[in-house]
N, CA, C and O of each residue as an XYZ file, in Angstrom:
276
protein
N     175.236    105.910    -20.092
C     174.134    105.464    -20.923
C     174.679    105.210    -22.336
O     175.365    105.981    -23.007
N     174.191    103.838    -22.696
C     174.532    103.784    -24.336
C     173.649    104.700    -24.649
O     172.782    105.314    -24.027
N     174.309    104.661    -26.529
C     173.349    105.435    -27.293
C     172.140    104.263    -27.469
O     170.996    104.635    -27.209
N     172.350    102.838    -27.906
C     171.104    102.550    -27.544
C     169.574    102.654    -26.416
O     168.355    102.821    -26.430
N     170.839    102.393    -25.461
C     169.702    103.169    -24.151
C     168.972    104.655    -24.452
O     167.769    104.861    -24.295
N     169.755    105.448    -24.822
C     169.449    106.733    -24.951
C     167.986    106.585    -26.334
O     166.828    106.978    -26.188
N     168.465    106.043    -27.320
C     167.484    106.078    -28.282
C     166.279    105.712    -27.790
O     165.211    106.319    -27.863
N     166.640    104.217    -27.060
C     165.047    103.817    -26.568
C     164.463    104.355    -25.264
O     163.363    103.995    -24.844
N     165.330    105.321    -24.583
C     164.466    106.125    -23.697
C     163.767    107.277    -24.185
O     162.889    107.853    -23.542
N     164.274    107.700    -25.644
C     163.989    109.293    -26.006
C     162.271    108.159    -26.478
O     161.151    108.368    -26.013
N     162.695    106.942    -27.581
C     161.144    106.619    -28.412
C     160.221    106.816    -26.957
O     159.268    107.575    -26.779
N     161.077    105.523    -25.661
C     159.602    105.902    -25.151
C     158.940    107.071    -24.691
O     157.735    107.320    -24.739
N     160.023    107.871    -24.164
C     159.471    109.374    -23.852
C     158.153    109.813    -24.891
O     156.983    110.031    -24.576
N     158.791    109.854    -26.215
C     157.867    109.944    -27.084
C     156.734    109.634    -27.297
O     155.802    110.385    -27.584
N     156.724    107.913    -27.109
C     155.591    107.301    -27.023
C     154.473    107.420    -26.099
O     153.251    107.401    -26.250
N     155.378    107.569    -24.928
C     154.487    108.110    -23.886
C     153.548    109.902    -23.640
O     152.468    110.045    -23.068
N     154.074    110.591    -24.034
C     154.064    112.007    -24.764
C     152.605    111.758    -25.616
O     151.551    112.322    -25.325
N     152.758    110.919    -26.582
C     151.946    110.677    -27.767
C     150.646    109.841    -26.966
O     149.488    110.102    -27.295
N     150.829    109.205    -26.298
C     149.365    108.549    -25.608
C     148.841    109.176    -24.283
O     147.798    108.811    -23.741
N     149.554    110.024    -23.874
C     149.167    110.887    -22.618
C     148.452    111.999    -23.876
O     147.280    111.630    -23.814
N     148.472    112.714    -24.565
C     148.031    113.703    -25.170
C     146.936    113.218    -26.105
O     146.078    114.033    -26.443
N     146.878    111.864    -26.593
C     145.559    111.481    -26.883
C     144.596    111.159    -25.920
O     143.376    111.320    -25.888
N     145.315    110.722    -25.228
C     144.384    110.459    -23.676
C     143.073    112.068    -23.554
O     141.940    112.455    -23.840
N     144.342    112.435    -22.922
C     143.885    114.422    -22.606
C     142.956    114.736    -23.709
O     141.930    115.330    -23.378
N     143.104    114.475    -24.852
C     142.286    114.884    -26.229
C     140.944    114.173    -25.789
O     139.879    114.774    -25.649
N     141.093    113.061    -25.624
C     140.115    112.210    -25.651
C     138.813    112.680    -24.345
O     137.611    112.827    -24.567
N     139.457    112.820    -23.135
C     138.959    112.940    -22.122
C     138.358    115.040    -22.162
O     137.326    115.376    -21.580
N     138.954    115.743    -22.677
C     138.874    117.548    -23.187
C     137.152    117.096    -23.858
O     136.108    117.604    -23.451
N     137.241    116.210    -24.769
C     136.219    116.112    -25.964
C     134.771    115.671    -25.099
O     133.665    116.194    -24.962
N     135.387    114.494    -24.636
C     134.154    114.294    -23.306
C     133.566    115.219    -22.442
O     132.382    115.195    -22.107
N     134.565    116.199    -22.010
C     133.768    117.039    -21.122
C     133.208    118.295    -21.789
O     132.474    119.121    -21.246
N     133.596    118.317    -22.864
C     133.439    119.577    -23.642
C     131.640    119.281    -24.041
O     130.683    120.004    -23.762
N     131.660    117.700    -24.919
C     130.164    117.552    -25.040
C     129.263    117.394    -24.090
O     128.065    117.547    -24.325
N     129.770    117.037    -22.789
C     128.513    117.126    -21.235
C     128.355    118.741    -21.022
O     127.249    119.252    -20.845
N     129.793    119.627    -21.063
C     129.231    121.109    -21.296
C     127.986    121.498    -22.104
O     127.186    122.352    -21.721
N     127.895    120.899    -23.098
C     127.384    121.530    -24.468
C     125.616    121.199    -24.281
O     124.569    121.706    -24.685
N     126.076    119.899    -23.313
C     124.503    119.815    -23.245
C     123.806    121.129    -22.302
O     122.604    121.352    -22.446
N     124.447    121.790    -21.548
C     124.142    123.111    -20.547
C     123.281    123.811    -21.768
O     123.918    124.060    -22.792
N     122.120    124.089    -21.741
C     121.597    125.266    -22.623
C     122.424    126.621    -22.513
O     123.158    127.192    -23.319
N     122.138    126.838    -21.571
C     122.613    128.648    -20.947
C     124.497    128.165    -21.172
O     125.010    128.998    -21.919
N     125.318    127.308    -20.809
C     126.677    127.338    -21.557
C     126.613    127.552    -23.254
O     126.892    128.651    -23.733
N     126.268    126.544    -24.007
C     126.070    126.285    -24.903
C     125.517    128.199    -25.872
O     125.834    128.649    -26.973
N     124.918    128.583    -25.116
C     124.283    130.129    -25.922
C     125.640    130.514    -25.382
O     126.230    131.174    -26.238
N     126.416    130.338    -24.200
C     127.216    131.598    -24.274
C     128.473    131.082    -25.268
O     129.430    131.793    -25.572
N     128.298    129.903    -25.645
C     129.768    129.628    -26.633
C     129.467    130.206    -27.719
O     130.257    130.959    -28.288
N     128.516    129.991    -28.074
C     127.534    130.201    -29.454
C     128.138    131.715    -29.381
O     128.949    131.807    -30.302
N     128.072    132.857    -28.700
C     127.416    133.647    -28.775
C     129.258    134.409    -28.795
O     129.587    135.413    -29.428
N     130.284    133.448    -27.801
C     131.534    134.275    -27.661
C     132.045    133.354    -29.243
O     132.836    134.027    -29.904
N     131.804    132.402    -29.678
C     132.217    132.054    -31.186
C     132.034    132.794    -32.291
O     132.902    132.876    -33.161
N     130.681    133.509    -32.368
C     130.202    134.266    -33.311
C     131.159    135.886    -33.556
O     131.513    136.577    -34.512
N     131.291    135.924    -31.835
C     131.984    137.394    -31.662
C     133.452    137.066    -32.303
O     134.047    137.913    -32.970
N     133.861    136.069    -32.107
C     135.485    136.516    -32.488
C     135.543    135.645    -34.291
O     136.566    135.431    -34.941
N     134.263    135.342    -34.651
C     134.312    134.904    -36.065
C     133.660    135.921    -36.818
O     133.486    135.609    -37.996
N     133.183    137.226    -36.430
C     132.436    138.018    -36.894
C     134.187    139.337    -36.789
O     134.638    139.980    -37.737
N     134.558    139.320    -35.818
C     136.241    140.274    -35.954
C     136.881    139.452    -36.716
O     137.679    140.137    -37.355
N     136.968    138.454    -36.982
C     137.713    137.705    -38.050
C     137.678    137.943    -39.407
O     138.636    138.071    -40.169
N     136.193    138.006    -39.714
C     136.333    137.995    -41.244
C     136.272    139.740    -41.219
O     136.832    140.365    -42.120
N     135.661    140.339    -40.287
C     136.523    142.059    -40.340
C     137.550    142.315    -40.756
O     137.810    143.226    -41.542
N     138.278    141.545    -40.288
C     139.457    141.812    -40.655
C     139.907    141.317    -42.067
O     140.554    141.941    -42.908
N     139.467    140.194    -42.119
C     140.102    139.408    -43.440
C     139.636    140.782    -44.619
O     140.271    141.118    -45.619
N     138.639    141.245    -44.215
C     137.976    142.039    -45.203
C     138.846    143.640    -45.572
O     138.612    144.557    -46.360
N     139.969    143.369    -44.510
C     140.401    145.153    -44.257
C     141.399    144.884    -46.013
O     141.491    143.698    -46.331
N     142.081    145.954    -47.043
C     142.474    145.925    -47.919
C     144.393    145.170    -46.848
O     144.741    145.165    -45.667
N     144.923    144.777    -47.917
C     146.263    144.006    -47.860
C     147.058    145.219    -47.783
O     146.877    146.386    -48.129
N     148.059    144.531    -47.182
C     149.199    145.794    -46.485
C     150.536    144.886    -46.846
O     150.535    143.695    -46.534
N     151.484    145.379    -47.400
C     152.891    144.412    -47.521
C     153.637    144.787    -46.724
O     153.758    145.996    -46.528
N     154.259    143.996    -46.125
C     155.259    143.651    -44.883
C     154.488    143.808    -43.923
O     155.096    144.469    -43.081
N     153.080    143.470    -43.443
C     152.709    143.490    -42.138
C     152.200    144.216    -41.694
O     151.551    143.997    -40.671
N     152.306    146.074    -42.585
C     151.686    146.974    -41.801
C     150.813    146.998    -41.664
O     150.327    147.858    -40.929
């Protein structure tokens, strides 16, 4: 393989990488909003969002520790 070959197999890899994962994005977002229309889904996102944004700012709230502890 040249290095040209090589370059333009890595872009398209890339390229391809890059429109398969907007794809997936695209198609995640779609099914996510036909979920959302579910009432009874929709309360339980609501409800597991709140829980881990409510331990979140718990925490943010605990006093600062240096190096991690």
């Amino acid at each position: 393989m040249t290095n040209l070959e090589a370059l333009v197999r890595a872009h398209v890899e890339s390229a391809t990488v890059t429109t398969i994962s907007s794809a997936t994005e695209r198609i995640a977002e779609e099914i996510a909003r036909d979920l959302l229309k579910d009432e009874t889904f929709r309360a339980e996102m609501q409800a597991l969002i709140r829980e881990h944004f409510t331990a979140t700012l718990r925490g943010l709230r605990q006093p600062f520790q240096e190096g991690g502890q």
